[in-house]
N, C-alpha and C positions, 0 to 999 in steps of 0.2 A: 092525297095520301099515297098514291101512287109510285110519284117522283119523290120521296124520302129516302129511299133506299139506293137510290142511282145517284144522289147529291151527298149523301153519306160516303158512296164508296170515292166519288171524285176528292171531298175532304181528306180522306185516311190517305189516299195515294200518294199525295208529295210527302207526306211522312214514313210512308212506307221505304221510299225509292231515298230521303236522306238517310234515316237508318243504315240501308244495305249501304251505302257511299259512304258513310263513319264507320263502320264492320270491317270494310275491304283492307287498309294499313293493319290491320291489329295482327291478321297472319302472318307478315313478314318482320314486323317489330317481336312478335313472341316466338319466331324461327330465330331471330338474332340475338335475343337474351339469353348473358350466360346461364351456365347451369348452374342449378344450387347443390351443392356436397354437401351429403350427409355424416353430421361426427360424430359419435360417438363418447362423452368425459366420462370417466371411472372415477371416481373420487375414491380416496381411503377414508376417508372424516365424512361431516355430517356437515349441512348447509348451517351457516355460523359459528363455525369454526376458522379464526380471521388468517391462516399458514394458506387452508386452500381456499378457503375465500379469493384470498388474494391471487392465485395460480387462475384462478374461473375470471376473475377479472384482468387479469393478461392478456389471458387466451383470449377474450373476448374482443379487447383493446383491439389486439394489432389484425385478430383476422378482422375485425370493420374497418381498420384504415388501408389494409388492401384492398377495397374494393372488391372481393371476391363474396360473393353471396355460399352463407355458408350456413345451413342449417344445425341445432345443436341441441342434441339429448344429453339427461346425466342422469346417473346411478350413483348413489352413495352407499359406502360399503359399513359404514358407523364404525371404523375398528377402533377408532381410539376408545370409545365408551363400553366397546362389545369386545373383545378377545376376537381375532381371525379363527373363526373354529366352524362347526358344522352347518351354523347357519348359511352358509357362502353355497352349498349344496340348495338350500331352496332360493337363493340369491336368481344360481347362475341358473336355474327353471325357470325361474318366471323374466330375467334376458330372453333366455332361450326361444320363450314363446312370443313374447315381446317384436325380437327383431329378426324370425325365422323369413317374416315376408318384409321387412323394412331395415334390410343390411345396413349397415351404414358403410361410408366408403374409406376411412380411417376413424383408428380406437385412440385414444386418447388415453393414458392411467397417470394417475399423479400420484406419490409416494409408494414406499415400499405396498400396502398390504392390498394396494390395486393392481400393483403388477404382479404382485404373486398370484393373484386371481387371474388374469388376465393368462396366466404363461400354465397355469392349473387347466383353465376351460376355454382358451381360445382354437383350439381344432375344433371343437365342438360348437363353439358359439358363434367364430368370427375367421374361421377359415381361408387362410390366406389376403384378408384384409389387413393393409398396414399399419404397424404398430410402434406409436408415440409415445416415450415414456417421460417425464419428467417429475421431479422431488426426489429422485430412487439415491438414499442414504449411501453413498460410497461405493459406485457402482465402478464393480470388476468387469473385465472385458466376456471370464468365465462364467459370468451370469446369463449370459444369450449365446450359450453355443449351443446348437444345434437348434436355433430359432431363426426363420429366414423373415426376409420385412419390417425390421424392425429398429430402430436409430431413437434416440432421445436424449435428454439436458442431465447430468450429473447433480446430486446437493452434497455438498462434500464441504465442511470447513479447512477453513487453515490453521491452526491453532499459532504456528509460527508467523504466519501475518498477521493475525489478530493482535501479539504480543510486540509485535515493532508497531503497530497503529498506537496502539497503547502506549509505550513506550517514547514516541514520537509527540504523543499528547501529552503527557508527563513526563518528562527526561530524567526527575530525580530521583525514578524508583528503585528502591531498594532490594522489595521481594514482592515474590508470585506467587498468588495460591489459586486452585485450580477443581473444582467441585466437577468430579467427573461419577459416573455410573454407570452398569453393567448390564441392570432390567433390562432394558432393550438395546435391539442387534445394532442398531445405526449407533445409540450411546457405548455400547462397547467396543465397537469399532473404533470410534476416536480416542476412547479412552489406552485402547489394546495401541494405536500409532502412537499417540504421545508419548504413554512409556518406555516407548522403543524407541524412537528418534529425540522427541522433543525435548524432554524436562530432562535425560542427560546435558545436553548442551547446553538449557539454561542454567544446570544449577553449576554451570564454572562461571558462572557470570551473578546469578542473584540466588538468595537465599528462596528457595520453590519448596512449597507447601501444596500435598495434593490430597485432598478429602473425598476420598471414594468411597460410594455408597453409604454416605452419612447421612445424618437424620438431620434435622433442623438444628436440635438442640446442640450435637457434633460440629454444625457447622458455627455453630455461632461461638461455643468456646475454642474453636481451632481458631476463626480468626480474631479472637479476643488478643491472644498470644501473641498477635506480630506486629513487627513495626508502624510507626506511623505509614512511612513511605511502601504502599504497599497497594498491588489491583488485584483482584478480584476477577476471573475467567472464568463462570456458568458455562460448562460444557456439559453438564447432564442432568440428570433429576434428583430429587433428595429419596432419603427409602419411606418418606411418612404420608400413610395413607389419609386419601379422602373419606369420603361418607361412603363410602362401601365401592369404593375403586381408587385409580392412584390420583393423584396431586395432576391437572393440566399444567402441559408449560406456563402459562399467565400464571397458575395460581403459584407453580414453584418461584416465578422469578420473583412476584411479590414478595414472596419469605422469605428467601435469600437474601434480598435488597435491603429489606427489616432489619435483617441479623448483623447487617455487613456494616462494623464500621468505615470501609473503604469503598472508591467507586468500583460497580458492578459491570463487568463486561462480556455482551453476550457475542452472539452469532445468528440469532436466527427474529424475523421480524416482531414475533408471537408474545417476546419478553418485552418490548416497548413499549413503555405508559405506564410498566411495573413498579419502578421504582431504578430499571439497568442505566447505566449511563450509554449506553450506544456501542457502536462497536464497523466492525466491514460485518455487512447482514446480510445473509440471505435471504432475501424477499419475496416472498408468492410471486406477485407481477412480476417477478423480474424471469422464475421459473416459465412464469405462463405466457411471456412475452419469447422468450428464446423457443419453447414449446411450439409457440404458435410459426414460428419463424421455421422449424422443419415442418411443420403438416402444411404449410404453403407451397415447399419444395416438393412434397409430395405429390398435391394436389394438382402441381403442373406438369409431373408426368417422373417424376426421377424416384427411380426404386426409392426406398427407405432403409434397406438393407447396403445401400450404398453409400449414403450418407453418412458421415464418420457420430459419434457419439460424443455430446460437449462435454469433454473431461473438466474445463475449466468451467468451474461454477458461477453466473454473474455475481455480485455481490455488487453495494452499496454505502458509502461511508456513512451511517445516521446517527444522532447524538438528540438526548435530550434535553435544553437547554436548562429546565428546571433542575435536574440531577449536576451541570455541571456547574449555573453556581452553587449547590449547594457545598460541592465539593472545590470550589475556585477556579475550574477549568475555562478559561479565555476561549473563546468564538476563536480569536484569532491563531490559537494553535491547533486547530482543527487542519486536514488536509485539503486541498483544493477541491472542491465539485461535492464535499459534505452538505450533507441536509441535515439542517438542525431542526428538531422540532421543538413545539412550544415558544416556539422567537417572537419575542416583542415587539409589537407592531412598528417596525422601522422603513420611513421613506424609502429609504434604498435598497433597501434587500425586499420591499415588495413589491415596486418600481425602478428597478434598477435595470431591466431590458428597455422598457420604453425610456428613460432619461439616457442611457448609454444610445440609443436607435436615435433621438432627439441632437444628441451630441456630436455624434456620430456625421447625422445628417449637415448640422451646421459646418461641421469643420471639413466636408467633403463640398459643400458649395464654396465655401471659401476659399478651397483650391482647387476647385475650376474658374474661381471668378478670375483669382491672380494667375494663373496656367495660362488662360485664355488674351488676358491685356498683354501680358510676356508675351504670348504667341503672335497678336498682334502688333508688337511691336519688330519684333525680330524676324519676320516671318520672309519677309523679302530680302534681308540680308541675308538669310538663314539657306536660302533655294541656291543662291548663286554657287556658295562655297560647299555648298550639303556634300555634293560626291567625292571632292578632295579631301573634305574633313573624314570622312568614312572610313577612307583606306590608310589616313595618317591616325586615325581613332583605333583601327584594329590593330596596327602596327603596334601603337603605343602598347596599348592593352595587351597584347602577347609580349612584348618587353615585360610591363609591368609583374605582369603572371608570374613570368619566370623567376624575377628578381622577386617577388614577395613570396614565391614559394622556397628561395632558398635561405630568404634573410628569413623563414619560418623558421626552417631545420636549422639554421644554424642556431637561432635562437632558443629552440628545446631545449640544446646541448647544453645549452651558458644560462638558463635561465636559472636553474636551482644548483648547480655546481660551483664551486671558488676553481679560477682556473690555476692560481697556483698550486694552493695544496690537493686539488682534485676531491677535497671535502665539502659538506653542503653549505651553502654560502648563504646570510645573513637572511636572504627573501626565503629560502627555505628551511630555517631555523624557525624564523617568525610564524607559518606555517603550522609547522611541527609541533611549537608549542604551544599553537590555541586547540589542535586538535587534541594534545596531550592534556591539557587544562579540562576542555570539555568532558573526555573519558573517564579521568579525576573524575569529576563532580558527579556522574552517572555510575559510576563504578562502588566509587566511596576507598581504592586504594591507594596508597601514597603515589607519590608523582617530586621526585630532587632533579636539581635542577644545580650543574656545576662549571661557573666561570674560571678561564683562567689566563693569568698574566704573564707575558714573559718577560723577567726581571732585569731595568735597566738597557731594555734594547736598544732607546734609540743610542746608548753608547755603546752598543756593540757596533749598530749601523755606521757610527762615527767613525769606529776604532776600523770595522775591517771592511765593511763599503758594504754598498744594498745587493750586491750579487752573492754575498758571503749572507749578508741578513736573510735573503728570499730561500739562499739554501736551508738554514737553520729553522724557517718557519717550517718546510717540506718536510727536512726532518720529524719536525714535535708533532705535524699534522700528522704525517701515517704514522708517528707513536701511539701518538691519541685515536687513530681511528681504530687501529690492531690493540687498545686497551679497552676501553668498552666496546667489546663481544658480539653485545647478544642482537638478534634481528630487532629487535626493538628501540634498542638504540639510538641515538644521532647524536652524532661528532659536527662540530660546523665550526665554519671560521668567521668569528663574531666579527670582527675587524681589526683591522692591524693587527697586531700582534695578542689579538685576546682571540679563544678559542671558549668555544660554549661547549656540555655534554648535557643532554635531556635521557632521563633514567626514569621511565615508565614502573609504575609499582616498585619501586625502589624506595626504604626508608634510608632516615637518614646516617643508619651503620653502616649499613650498605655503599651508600654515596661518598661518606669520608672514608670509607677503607680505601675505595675506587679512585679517590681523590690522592688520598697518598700515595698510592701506587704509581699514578703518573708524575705526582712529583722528583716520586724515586726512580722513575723510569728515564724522565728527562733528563735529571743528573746524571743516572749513569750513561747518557752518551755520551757524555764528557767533552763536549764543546767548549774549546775554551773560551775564555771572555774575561779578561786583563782587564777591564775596564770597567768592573762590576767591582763593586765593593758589597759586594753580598759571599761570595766564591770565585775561584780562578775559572769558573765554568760558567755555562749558562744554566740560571736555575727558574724556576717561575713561582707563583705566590697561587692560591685558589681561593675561591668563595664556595662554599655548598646553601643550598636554602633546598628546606625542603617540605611539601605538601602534608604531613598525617593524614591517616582515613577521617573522614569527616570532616575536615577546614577544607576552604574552598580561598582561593584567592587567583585575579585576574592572569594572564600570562606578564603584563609589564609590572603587575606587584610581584610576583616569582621572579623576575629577574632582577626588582631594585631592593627584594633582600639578600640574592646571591652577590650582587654587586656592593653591596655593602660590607658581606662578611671577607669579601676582594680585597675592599679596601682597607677594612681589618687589619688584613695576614699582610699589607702594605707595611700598613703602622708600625707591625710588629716587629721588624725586621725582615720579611720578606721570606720567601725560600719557605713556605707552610703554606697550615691546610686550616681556615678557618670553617666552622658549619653552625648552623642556627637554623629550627626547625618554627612553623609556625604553630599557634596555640599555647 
């Protein structure tokens, strides 16, 4: 009984002595572990609510893919549900008390009524700790003067790029209406810029309809009134209340969507699934990813106050696939790097990384296979002549340079100009007029289009030689070019002796007045021409064809009815001005 206790201690002992020998790394492993920062998220909204949701899911994103161990508190301030008002005073107490011994080392606020709290009781709360702002609604530079530490992400729409996205997806639009509001600072703010910049400049281009601070029922007979061809821009809220507070964005976008018989297009991520058709979005993650991307910079040692503020707000192109068939919008006129949602389960667009990496792969072994049998083959021919060829390779090559950079220039000069008449020559007619066609059809204003012939040349060329004929074209060219005016214009030398004019929103009064006039221009230069049995001078013959608002026709049907009514004013005797419009 004795020897129990001495056979016991001998047992515990070699357990004893590997413990302390696994103990001994752990002090230089947990000296070398980084440190963990403490952050701080202010939230304006309340946890399920999917704008900061998504900003909390950003944030979170990219500080775990840094690597950086990063601890994280949040406050939520509920203002969307609660008015910003006195409660913020027993808010910013129980912060107070909160994190009087547990600073954090950057604050984080996301939308306006966090940063207003933040810039209210940060002497007091967070004293010289740096401060992150991102969602803040149309942030001025004037809004952090005389606050030092502090750098953050803009939320700011474009209403003018939302309107060319749109536009781009539908080219035939006619008109724009634009559901703006006042209630709140950020919606009055874009509503207060549009006015001012924007919807002047679209309404010389489309018929713009803007329903400020309407109700549901406002909005649905405004847009009852307007043309088929017509979108739809959610820039703010409607004035009709909820159950005893306002309408959330989801629930406004839903009733607007309802009311709207056109596709709905927002700006910010919160309307999607509503019934909007998509739009360039402003996305939570995209705020809370850029967010996360200055409190990194932060955290490795660069003021914040020095760090400039992302005036450029990220956005994203997103669309939802079920609003645009319903409205006919093709996948395919979407812009590049769009996410569409709701897409039908397709091979390639949900494997289309791994089959393009698969393809990819094949066709990059396949030219190493052929590189390599090449290389082997040539490889000993290739050594002998290698240093000769080098210096006769660079030589070439600097020849080459020279000469392709001036057969360049030369060729800018000659590529869209006729070198005789110095007017635009046939490749930049063609040009001209599909651009002019395309404008047509987006526009919806006329678009004439004026051939013309000069009568019985080649007997003039007969009569008094091609150095008298090339004078006579120079002539009629700067007639014609100093007769249609306007910058819009183009004068071109169709060939030989026919000359085109493209008359942008020009009907066809317009176009045969213009028409006659050169014909009467060219008479009166009085070139003779003995050899015409039209006149003793040189006269020419015209076609006009010309577009109405609303018809649409190809650029080579606009010109085989100008050429037609050409061939007309042939028929007729010559020396006139035929026109025919389509419709």
């Amino acid at each position: 009984m004795t020897l129990r206790p001495a056979g016991t201690a001998r047992l515990f002992l070699p357990l004893l002595l590997a413990l302390l020998a696994l103990s001994l790394p752990a002090a230089p492993a947990q000296a070398n572990a980084p440190k963990v920062f403490r952050l701080l998220f202010i939230n304006s909204y309340h946890r399920g609510y999917s704008w900061s949701d998504g900003i909390e899911q950003g944030l979170r994103e990219r500080l775990a893919a840094s690597g950086q161990p990063v601890e994280i508190s949040y406050e939520y301030l509920d203002s969307r549900r609660f008015a910003y008002g006195s409660q913020m005073e027993h808010m910013a107490r129980a912060m107070e008390i909160k994190y009087r011994s547990y600073p954090p080392d950057v604050v984080v606020v996301s939308d306006n009524a966090a940063f207003d709290f933040a810039k209210q009781y940060r002497d007091r709360l967070f004293p010289g700790i740096p401060l992150v702002f991102c969602g803040y609604n149309n942030f001025r530079p004037d809004v952090i003067q005389g606050m030092a530490n502090v750098t953050g992400v803009n939320e700011e729409v474009s209403v003018p790029g939302a309107v060319e996205l749109g536009l781009a997806v539908q080219p035939g639009t006619r008109s724009l209406a634009f559901v703006v509001s006042t209630g709140e600072a950020s919606s009055a703010r874009i509503a207060e810029i549009a006015e001012a910049l924007v919807f002047p400049a679209l309404r010389e281009r489309f018929q713009v309809t803007v329903l400020k601070d309407a109700s549901l029922e406002a909005i649905r007979v405004g847009l009852a009134a307007l043309p088929r061809e017509t979108l739809v821009f959610l820039c703010g809220q409607t004035s009709d209340q909820g159950a005893g507070r306002a309408l959330s964005p989801p629930e406004n976008g839903r009733l607007v969507s309802e009311v709207s018989p056109f596709p709905v297009y927002t700006f910010w991520d919160f309307h999607l699934g509503t019934g909007v058709i998509g739009g360039r979005i402003l996305t939570g993650p995209d705020q809370g990813r850029a967010a996360a991307e200055l409190v990194l910079m932060v955290l490795a040692g660069t003021p914040a106050g020095s760090i400039p503020v992302m005036m450029r707000s990220p956005t994203t192109p997103i669309f939802d696939y079920h609003v645009m068939e319903r409205f006919g919008v093709s996948p395919a006129s979407l812009p590049p790097g769009s996410e569409v949602l709701n897409r039908p389960f397709s091979l390639w667009h949900t494997y289309r990384l791994q089959i393009m990496g698969v393809a990819l792969l094949v066709l990059v072994e396949t030219v190493l296979i052929l590189l390599l049998l090449r290389a082997m083959r040539g490889r000993r021919r290739a050594l002998a002549a290698l240093q000769d060829e080098r210096s006769l390779l660079e030589d070439r090559v600097r020849q080459r340079t020279e000469e392709l950079k001036n057969a360049n220039e030369e060729l800018a000069q000659l590529s869209f100009r006729d070198s005789l008449t110095r007017l635009a020559n046939r490749r930049r007619f063609d040009e001209a007029l599909e651009t002019e066609c395309l404008r047509h059809r987006r526009s919806g204003k006329p678009l004439s289009l004026i051939l013309l012939d000069i009568d019985r040349f080649k007997d003039f060329n007969d009569r008094y030689g091609h150095i008298q004929g090339d004078e006579c074209l120079r002539r009629i060219g700067d007639f014609m070019g100093r007769a249609a005016a306007r910058a819009a214009d183009l004068t071109a030398r169709y060939g030989g002796e026919e000359f085109a004019v493209i008359l942008p929103e020009t009907g066809q009064d317009g176009a045969t007045a213009l028409a006659e006039r050169i014909r009467l221009g060219i008479e009166a230069l009085g070139m003779p021409h003995e050899a015409s049995d039209v006149a003793g001078h040189v006269t020419a013959s015209l076609g006009v064809a010309t577009l109405p608002s609303g018809e649409q026709a190809s650029p080579l049907e606009l010109v085989r009815l100008a050429d037609r009514q050409l061939y007309l004013a042939k028929s007729q005797g010559r020396n006139r001005v035929c026109a025919v419009k389509t419709g």
